[in-house]
MIFIDREN-811182 format. One record per residue (C-alpha): residue number from 1; residue in one letter; y, x, z. Coordinates in nm, 3 decimals. Example, Ala and Ser with C-alpha at 12.3 -4.5 7.8 and 13.67 -1.06 7.14 Angstrom:
+------+------+---------+---------+---------+
: resi : resn :      py :      px :      pz :
+------+------+---------+---------+---------+
:    1 :    A :  -0.450 :   1.230 :   0.780 :
:    2 :    S :  -0.106 :   1.367 :   0.714 :
+------+------+---------+---------+---------+
This chain:
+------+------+---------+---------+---------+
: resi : resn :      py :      px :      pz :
+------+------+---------+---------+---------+
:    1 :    X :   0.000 :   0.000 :   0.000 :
:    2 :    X :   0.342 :   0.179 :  -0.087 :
:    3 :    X :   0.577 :   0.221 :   0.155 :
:    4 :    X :   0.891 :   0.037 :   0.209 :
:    5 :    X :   1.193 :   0.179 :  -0.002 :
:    6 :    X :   1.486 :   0.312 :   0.253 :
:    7 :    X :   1.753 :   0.103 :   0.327 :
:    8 :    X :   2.061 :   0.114 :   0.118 :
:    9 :    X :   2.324 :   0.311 :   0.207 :
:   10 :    X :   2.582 :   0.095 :   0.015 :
:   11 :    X :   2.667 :  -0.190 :  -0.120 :
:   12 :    X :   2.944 :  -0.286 :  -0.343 :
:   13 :    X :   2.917 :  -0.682 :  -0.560 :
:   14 :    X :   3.010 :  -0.651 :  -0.903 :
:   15 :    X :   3.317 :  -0.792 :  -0.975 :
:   16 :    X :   3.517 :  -0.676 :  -0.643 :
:   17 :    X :   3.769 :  -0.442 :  -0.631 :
:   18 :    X :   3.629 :  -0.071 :  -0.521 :
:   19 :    X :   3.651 :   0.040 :  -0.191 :
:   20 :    X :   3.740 :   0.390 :  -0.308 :
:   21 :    X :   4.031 :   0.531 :  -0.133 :
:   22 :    X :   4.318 :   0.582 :  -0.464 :
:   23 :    X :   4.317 :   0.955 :  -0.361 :
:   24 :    X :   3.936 :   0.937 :  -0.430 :
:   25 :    X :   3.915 :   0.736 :  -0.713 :
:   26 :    X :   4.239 :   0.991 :  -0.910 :
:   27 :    X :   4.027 :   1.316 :  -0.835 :
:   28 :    X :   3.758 :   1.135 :  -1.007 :
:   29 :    X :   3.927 :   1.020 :  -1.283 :
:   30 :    X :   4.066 :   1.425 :  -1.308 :
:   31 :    X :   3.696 :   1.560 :  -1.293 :
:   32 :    X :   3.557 :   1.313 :  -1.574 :
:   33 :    X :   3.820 :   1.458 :  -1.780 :
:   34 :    X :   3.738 :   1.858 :  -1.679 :
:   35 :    X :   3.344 :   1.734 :  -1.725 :
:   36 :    X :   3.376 :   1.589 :  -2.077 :
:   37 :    X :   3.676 :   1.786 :  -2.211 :
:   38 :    X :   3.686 :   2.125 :  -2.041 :
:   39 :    X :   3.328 :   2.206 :  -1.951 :
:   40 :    X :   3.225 :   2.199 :  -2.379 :
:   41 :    X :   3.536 :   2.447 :  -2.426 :
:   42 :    X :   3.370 :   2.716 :  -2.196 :
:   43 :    X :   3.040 :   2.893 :  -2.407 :
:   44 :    X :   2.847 :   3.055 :  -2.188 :
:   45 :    X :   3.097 :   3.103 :  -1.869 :
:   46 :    X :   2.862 :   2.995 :  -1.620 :
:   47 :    X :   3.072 :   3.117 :  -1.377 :
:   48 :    X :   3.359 :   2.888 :  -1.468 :
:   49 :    X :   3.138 :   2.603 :  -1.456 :
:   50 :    X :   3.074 :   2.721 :  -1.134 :
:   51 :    X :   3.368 :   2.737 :  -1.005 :
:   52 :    X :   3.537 :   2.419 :  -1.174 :
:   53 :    X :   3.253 :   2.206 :  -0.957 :
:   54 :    X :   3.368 :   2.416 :  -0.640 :
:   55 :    X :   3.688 :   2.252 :  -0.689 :
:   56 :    X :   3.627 :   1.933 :  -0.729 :
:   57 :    X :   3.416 :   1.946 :  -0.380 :
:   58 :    X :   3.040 :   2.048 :  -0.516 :
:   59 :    X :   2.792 :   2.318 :  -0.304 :
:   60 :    X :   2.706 :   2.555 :  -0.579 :
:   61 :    X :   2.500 :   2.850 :  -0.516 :
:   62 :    X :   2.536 :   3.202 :  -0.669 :
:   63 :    X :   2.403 :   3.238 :  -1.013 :
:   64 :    X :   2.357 :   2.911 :  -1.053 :
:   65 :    X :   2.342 :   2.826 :  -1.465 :
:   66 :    X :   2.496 :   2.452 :  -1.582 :
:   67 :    X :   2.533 :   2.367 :  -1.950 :
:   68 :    X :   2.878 :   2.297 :  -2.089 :
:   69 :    X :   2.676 :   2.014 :  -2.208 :
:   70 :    X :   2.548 :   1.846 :  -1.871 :
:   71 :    X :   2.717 :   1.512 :  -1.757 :
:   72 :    X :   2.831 :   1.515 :  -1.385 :
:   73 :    X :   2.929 :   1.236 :  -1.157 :
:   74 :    X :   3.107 :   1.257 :  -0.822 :
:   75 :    X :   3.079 :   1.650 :  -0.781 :
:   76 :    X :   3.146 :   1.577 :  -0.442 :
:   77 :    X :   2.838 :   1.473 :  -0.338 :
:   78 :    X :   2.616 :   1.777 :  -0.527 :
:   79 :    X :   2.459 :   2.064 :  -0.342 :
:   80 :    X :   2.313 :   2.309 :  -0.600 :
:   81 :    X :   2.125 :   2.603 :  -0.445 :
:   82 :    X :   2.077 :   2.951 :  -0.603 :
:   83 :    X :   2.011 :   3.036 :  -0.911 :
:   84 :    X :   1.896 :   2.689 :  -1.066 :
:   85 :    X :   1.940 :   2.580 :  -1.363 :
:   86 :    X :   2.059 :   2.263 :  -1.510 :
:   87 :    X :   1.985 :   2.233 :  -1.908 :
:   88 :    X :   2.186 :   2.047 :  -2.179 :
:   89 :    X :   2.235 :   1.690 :  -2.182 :
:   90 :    X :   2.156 :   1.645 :  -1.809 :
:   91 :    X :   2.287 :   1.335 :  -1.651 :
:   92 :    X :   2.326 :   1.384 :  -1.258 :
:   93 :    X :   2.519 :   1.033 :  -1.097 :
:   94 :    X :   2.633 :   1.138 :  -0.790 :
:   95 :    X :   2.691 :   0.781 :  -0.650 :
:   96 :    X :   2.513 :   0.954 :  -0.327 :
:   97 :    X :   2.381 :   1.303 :  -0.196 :
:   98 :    X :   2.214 :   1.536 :  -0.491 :
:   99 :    X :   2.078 :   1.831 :  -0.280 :
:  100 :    X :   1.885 :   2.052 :  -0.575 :
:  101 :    X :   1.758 :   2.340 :  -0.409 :
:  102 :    X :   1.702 :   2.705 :  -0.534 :
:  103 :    X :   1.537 :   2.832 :  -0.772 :
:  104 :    X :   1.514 :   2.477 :  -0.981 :
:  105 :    X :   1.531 :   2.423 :  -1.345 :
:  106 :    X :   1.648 :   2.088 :  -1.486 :
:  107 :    X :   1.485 :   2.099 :  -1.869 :
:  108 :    X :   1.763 :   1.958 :  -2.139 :
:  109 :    X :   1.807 :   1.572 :  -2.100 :
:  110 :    X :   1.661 :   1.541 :  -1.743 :
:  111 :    X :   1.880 :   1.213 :  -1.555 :
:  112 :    X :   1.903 :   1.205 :  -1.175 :
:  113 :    X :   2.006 :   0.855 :  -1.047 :
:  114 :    X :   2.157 :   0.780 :  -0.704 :
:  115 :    X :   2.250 :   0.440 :  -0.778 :
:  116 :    X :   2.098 :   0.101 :  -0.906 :
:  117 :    X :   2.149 :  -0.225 :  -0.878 :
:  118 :    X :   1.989 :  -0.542 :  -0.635 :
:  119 :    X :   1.745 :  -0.744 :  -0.869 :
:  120 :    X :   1.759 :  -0.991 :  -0.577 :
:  121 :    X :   2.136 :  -1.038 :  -0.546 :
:  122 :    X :   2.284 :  -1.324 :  -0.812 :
:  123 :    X :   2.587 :  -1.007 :  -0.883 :
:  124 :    X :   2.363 :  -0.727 :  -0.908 :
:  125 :    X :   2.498 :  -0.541 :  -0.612 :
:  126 :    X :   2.492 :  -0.191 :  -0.629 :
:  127 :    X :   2.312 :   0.027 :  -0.370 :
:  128 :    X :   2.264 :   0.415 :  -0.342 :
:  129 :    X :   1.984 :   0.620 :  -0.195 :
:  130 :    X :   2.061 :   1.023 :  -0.156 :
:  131 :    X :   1.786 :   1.243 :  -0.420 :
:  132 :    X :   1.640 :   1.568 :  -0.301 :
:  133 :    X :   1.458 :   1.822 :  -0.528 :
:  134 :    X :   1.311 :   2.115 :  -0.302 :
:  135 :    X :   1.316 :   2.493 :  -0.422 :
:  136 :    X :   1.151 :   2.557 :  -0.703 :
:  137 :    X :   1.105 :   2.236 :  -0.878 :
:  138 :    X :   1.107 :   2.199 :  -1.211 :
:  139 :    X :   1.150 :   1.862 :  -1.419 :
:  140 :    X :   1.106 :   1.906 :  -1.773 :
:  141 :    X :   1.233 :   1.759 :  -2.100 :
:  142 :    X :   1.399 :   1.383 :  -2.037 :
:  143 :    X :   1.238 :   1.325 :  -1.690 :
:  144 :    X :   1.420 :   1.007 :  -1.501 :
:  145 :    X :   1.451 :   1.095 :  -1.119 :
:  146 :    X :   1.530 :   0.766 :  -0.937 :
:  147 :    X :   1.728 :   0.655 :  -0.630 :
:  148 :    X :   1.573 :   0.778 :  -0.293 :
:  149 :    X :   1.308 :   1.020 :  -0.481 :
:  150 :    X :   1.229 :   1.388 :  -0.251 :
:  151 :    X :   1.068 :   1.631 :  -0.441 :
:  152 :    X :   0.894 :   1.892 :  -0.236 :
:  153 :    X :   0.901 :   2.260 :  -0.301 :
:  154 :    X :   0.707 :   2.335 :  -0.617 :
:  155 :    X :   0.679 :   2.024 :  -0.743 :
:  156 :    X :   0.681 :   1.981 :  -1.168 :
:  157 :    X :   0.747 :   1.691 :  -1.327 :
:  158 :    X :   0.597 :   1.656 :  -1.689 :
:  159 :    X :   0.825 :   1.566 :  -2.002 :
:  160 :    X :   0.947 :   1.212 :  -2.005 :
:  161 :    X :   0.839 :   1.116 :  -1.598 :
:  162 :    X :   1.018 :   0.884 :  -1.417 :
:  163 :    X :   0.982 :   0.918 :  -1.059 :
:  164 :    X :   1.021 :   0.651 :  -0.835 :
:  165 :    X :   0.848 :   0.748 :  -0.541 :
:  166 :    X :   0.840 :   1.061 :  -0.402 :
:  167 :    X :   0.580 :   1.366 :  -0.398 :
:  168 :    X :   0.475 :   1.627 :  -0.137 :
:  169 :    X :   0.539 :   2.023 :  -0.193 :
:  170 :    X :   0.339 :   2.140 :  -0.548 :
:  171 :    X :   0.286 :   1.806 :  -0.687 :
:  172 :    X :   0.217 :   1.807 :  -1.054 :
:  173 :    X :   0.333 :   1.440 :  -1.160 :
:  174 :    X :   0.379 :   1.288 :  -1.517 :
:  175 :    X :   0.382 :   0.945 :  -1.682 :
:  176 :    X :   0.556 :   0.620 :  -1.614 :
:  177 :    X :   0.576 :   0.551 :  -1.343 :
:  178 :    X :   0.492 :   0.911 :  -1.233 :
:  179 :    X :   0.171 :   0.960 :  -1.056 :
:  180 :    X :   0.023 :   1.273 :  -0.964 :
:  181 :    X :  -0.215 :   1.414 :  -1.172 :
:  182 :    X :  -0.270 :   1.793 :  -0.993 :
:  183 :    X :  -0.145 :   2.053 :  -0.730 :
:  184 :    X :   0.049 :   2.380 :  -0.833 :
:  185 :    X :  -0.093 :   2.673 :  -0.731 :
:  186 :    X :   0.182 :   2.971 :  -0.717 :
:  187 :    X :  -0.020 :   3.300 :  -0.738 :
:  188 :    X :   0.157 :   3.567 :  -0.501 :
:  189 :    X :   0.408 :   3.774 :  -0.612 :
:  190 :    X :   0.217 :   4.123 :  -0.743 :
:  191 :    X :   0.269 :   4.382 :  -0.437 :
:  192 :    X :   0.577 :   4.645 :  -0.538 :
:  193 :    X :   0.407 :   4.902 :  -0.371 :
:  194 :    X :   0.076 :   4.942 :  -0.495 :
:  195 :    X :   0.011 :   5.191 :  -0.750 :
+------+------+---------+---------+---------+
């Protein structure tokens, strides 16, 4: 029997007027324009990319590698450890917490979603659950992380999954829904000092 989903932690009815502070809702505005104007303009300057999210309130770890391609929302609420990797076309809605931890690669096209909508509510209320992708997971071509989903260290994600539960450290999951089909394991690391 699956477990309960988490309660929301929001709620805003279609139709009303946001309950975004104007401050809030103007640096937003600001960082969709940097995102889909500025961010294509910079090659290869990782660094830049970097440091534009910094700005606008994101965790970014060293050496971390974005595509001037990759579609963020609400940089605010992103925590990207070191020396991940987030390909082109990658969608990340930051409606609540992203926490992507190091060492993670995000294949081209990969969409994390914070947000959805109340099938139950007659205006589709929106609600938000945080996303967490331990260190070293890797989601491939077009996989579809959903709203509450943990990912646990070493877990991979085949092309085209969409996740809607969540998976323990080294799951290998694929399909839709996602289901787990094997466990990673990570050989050690070869021993720098033997001859």
């Amino acid at each position: 029997m699956a477990e309960a989903p988490p309660p929301p932690t929001a709620s805003v009815t279609l139709g009303r007027r946001s309950q975004l502070p104007i401050g809030r809702k103007i640096r937003n505005q600001l960082w969709q324009g940097v995102n889909r104007w500025l961010f294509p303009l910079t090659g290869r300057l990782h660094g830049l990319r970097r440091g534009l999210l910094r700005a606008f309130g994101a965790e970014v770890g060293a050496g971390v590698r974005l595509s001037s391609r990759c579609r963020i929302e609400h940089p605010d609420k992103l925590r990207i450890g070191a020396n991940s990797s987030i390909g082109a076309g990658c969608y990340l809605q930051g409606l609540d917490r992203i926490e992507i931890g190091q060492n993670v690669c995000l294949s081209d096209e990969v969409a994390v979603l914070t947000g959805s909508h109340d099938l139950t509510s007659p205006s589709f209320a929106l609600y938000t659950r945080p996303v967490v992708l331990g260190d070293g997971v890797w989601l491939a071509y077009r996989a579809i992380v959903l709203p509450g989903v943990t990912l646990g260290r070493g877990a991979v994600a085949g092309a085209g999954a969409v996740l809607r539960d969540s998976f323990a450290d080294g799951a290998i999951v694929s399909g839709n829904p996602a289901r787990q089909g094997g466990c990673r394991v990570i050989a050690p690391a070869p021993d720098e000092g033997a001859a």
